[in-house]
N, C-alpha and C positions, 0 to 999 in steps of 0.2 A: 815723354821726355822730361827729364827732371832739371832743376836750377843747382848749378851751380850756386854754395851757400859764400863763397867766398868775395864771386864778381855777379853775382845772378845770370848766368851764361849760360844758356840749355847745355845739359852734357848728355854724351852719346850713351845707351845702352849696349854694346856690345852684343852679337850674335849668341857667345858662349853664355850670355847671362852672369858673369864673373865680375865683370869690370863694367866702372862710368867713368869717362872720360870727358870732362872739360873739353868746349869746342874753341874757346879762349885760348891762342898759343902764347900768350903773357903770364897765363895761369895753369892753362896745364895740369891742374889733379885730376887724380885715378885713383878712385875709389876700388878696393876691392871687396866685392861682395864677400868672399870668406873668410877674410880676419877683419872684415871690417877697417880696412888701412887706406889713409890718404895720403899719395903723394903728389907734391909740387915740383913746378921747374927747378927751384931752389935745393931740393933734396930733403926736405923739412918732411918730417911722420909726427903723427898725430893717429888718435884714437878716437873714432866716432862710436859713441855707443846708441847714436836715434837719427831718426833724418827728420829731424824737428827743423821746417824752414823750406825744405825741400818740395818741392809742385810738380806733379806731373801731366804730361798733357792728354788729354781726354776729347772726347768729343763735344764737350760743354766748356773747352779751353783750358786752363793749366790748374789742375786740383789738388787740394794736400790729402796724403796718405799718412795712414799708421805705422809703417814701418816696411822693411823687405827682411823677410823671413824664411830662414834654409829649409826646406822642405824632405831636406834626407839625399840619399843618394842613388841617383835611378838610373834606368836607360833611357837613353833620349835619341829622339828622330828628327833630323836636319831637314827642314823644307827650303825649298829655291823654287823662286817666283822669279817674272820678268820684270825686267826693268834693274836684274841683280839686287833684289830684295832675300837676305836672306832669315832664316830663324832656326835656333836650335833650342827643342821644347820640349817635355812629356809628351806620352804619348797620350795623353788624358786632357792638354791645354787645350783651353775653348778660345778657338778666333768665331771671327763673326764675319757672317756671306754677307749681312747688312745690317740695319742696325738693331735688328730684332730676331734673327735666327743668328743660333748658335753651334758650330759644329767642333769636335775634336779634332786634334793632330792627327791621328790613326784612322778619320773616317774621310779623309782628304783623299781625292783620286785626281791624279793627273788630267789639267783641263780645269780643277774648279774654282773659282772666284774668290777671293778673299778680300776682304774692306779692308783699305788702308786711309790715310790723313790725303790724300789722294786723287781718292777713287778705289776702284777693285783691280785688282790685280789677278795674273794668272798664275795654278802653281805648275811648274813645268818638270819638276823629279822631285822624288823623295830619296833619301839615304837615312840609315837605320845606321843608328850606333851602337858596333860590338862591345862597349863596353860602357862601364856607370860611371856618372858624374855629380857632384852636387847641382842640386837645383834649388831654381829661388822664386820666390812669388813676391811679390809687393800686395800689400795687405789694407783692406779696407779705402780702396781709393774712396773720393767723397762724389757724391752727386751722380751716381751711375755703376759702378762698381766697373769700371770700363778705364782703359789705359793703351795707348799708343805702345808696342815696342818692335823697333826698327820700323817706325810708318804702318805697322799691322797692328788693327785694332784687338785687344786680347782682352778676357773676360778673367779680373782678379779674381784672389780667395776673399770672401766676404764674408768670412768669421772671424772677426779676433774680440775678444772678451779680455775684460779686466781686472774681472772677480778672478778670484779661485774657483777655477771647477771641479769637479772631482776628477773628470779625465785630459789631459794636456791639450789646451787649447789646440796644438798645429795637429795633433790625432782626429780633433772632431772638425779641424779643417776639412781632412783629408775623408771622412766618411761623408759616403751618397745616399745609401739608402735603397731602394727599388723599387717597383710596383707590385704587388700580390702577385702570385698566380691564379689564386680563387678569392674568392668573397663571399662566404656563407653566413649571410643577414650581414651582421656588425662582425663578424669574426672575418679576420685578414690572414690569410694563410701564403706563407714563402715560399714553401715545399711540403710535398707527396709525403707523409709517413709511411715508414721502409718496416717489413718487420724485423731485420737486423739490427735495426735501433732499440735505443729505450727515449721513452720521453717522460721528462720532467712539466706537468700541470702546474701553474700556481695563482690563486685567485687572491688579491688584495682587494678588500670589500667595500662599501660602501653603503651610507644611508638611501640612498638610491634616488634623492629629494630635490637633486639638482642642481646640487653643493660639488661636495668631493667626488671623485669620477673613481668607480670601479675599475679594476683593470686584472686581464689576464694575460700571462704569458708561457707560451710554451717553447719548451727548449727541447733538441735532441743530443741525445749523449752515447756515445764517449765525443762526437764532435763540437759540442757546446756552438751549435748554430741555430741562430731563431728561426723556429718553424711556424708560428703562429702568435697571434696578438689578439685580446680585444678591449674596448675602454667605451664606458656610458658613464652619465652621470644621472639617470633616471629611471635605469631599472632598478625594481626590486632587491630586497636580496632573495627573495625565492626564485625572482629571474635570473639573478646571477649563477645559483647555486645547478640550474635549467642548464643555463651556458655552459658553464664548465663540465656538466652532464653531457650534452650533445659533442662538446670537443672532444671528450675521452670515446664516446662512442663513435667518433669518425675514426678516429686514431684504431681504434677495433677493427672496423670494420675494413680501414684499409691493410693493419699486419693479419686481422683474423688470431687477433689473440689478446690477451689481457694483462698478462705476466710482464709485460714490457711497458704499461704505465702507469707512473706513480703521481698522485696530487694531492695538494694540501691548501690549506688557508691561512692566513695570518689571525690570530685569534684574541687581537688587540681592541677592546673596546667595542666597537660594533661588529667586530669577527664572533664578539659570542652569541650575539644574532645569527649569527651565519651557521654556528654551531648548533643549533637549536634545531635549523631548517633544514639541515644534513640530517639532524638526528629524524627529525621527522618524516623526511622525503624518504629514509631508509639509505643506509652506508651503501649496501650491499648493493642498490639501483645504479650506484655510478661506478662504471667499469675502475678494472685498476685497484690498488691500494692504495689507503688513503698514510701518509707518512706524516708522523710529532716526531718534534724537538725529542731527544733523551732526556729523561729527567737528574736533572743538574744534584750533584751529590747535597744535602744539609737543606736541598727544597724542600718547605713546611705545606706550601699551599696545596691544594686537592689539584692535582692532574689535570688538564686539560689538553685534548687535541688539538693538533695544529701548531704552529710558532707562533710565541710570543716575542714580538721586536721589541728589545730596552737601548738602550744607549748603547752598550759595549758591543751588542750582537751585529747592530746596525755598523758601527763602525767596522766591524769587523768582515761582515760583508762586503761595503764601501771597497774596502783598502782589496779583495778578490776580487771584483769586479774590474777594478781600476786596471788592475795587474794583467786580469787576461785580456784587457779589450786593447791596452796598448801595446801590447806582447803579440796582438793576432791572434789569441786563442780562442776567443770564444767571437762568433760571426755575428754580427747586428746586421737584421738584412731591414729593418721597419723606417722611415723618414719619420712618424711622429715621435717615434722611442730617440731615435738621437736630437729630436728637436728637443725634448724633454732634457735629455743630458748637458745641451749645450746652458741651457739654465740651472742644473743642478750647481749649486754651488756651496762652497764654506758658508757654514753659518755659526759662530763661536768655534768649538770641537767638533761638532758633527758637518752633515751637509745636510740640505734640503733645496727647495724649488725659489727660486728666485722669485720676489715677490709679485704677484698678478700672473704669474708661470702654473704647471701643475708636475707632480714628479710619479705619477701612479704608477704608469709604465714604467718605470726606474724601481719603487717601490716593487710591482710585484716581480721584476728580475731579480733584488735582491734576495727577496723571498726565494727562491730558485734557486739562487746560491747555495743557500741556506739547506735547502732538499738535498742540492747536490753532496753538501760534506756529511750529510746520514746515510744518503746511498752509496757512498764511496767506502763505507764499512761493510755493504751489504753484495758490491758487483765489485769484481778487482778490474773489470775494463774501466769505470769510473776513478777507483781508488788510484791507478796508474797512471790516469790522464790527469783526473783532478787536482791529486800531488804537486804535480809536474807543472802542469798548466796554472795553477797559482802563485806559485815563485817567481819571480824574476828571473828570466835570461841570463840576465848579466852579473848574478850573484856571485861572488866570486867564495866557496867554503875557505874559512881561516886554515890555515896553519897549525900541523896540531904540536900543543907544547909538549917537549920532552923533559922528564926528572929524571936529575939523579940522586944519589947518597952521596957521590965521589965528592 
């Protein structure tokens, strides 16, 4: 329950999540959650732009929060408990049976318990809503991440940042993450390699010394969904170069072919270590092709394998990355990969890892990226998706100008 800023008066949360209503009938505002609008007995509006002052109540008693945050527009499931408790929520809102399990809206079955300011409560129907609504979260309660709404205890979103990330804060809200389905040593795998697929390899290297953590990532395309992960900070680089070996030959072994994957390395600094140890280990021992950068027109220097990352490449992955992850085009199924994202942030003009943070897993997706806009000349299921999949949704093409002589 949050304070009235005007008379300090607990105000109501309303069922729909829209409106807070003043329990003070001398005072009287109604906040609306979607434009943000307060009105009084008097008829007086006004424009809140923060709920600086504002307390809500918690199981540690009345706590300040960072804000309430619109979360899009979805469909939502109306729960009714006894005692005429009611809630209407995502189907993804975490209440709590007590003070330490957690369940969702959608996992509630008629009969089970829910904690309220209270006691527990029973939930006695559910009703499904045909139709979407804006929803809202309140963000960053304090001391618990935990909040009373209508008497049911509810589990906030507990990410809000105030850097610049590279992807919109309320996006990496809303990402979970999953568990593997295998674990091969340190290698984390999402999903079964199809042989209708193609996949994308990418190894960002490392001294192996205990420092910088290596990291690989694997993506499948034309769906741009992550199939695999790994990150050390004290293998070799002839272990690493080992790993990335054994990944491509899983991936074989499960399409039973080779034509469908491509990997490469980043070849910055201690990549040319790495390059050394490919050359040596033999190209030809790791499945697949190995794919470079094209060589950039008025290049002087000798050629090298693999991508070299500068300032502009990097941004310029950045700004594809950004595009399809908040667009839903490209799938992040890993929790340490979006742990990593949620500290990527602005650093002058570029981005990097937030300080005492690590960005590898970031780093070798862009690299992927990066793979992706060379094979997208080379497979038109790529070039098709890729295209497409890196723009904006909501781009709207100009208008095109008409000339005349008249």
């Amino acid at each position: 329950m949050i304070h009235c800023q005007y008379c300090n008066t607990p105000m109501l949360i309303f069922t729909s999540m829209q409106y807070m209503q003043c329990t003070n009938k001398y005072c009287g505002v109604k906040w609306s959650f979607d434009n943000k609008l307060i009105e009084n007995n008097s008829g007086m509006k006004e424009l809140r732009k923060n709920t600086k002052g504002y307390k809500i109540l918690t199981p540690n008693g009345f706590q300040p929060f960072a804000g309430v945050s619109m979360m899009g527009e979805k469909y939502v499931i109306k729960l009714i408990f006894e005692h005429s408790i009611e809630l209407k929520c995502t189907f993804n809102h975490k209440l709590y049976v007590d003070l330490t399990t957690v369940v969702t809206a959608d996992e509630l079955r008629i009969g089970d318990t829910i904690l309220t300011s209270k006691g527990n409560v029973r939930l006695v129907a559910k009703e499904i809503v045909d139709f979407i609504e804006p929803v809202y979260d309140v963000i960053e309660v304090s001391n618990g991440h935990r909040y009373y709404t209508n008497t049911l205890l509810s589990s906030n979103c507990k990410f809000l940042v105030f850097d610049e990330t590279l992807i919109n804060s309320i996006k990496l809200s809303q990402m979970d993450g999953k568990a593997p389905i295998l674990n091969m040593g340190q290698v984390r795998w999402y999903k079964k390699p199809l042989p209708q697929y193609t996949y994308c390899v990418a190894l960002d290297p490392s001294m192996g010394t205990g420092g910088d953590y290596a990291a690989i990532e694997v993506f499948e395309l034309p769906t741009y969904e992550q199939v695999a992960e790994w990150q050390h900070n004290t293998t070799s680089i002839p272990g690493q170069i080992k790993i990335l070996t054994d990944i491509c030959k899983y991936i074989q072994y499960e399409c039973n072919q080779t034509n469908n994957i491509y990997w490469s390395v980043e070849n910055n600094g201690i990549g040319e270590a790495a390059l050394i140890v490919i050359n040596d280990f033999g190209e030809e021992n790791i499945p697949g092709l190995f794919i470079s950068e094209p060589m950039r027109k008025g290049h002087v220097r000798k050629f090298r394998k693999g991508f070299n990352t500068t300032y502009s490449t990097k941004i310029t992955a950045c700004s594809r990355l950004k595009t399809m992850i908040e667009n839903d085009k490209m799938i992040i199924c890993s929790k340490p990969f979006i742990s990593e994202l949620k500290g990527f942030i602005a650093s002058g003009s570029s981005f990097q890892a937030k300080t005492g943070l690590t960005d590898d897993l970031v780093s070798a997706a862009l690299l992927a990226i990066r793979m992706m806009s060379v094979l997208k000349d080379w497979d038109p299921r790529v070039y098709n998706t890729f295209t497409q999949m890196s723009h904006d949704e909501n781009y709207e093409i100009p208008m095109p100008i008409f000339m005349s002589s008249i």
